[in-house]
N, C-alpha and C positions, 0 to 999 in steps of 0.2 A: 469432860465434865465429871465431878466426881457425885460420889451417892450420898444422897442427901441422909442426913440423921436422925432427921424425924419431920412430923408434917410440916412445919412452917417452914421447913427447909426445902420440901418437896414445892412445897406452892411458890416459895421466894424462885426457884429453880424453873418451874415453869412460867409464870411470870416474865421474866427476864427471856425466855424464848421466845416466850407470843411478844411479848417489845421488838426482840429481833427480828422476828417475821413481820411486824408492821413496817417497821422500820425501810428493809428490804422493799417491802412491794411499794411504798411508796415512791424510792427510788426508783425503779425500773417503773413502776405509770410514769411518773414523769418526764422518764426516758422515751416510752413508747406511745403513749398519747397525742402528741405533736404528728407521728405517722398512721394515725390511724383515720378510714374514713367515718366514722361514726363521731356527730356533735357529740353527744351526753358522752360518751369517753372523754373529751377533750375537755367540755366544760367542768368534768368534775377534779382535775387536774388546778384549774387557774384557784 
């Protein structure tokens, strides 16, 4: 990642990671959800 220029850079730059890290965890709930014993994990999945 390169360094941002200035603030809207910094913000477009973090942005774009907190997407990726949504992104991420919803993949892997999805993943892991189905194995777990706890309903509300599961339901919040569908």
């Amino acid at each position: 990642m390169s360094t941002p220029e200035d603030l809207k850079g910094l913000y477009t730059d973090e942005l774009k990671d907190l997407w990726s890290a949504n992104d991420q965890m919803q993949r892997v709930l999805k993943e892991i959800a189905p194995k777990t014993s706890d309903p509300s994990l599961r339901r919040r999945t569908h």
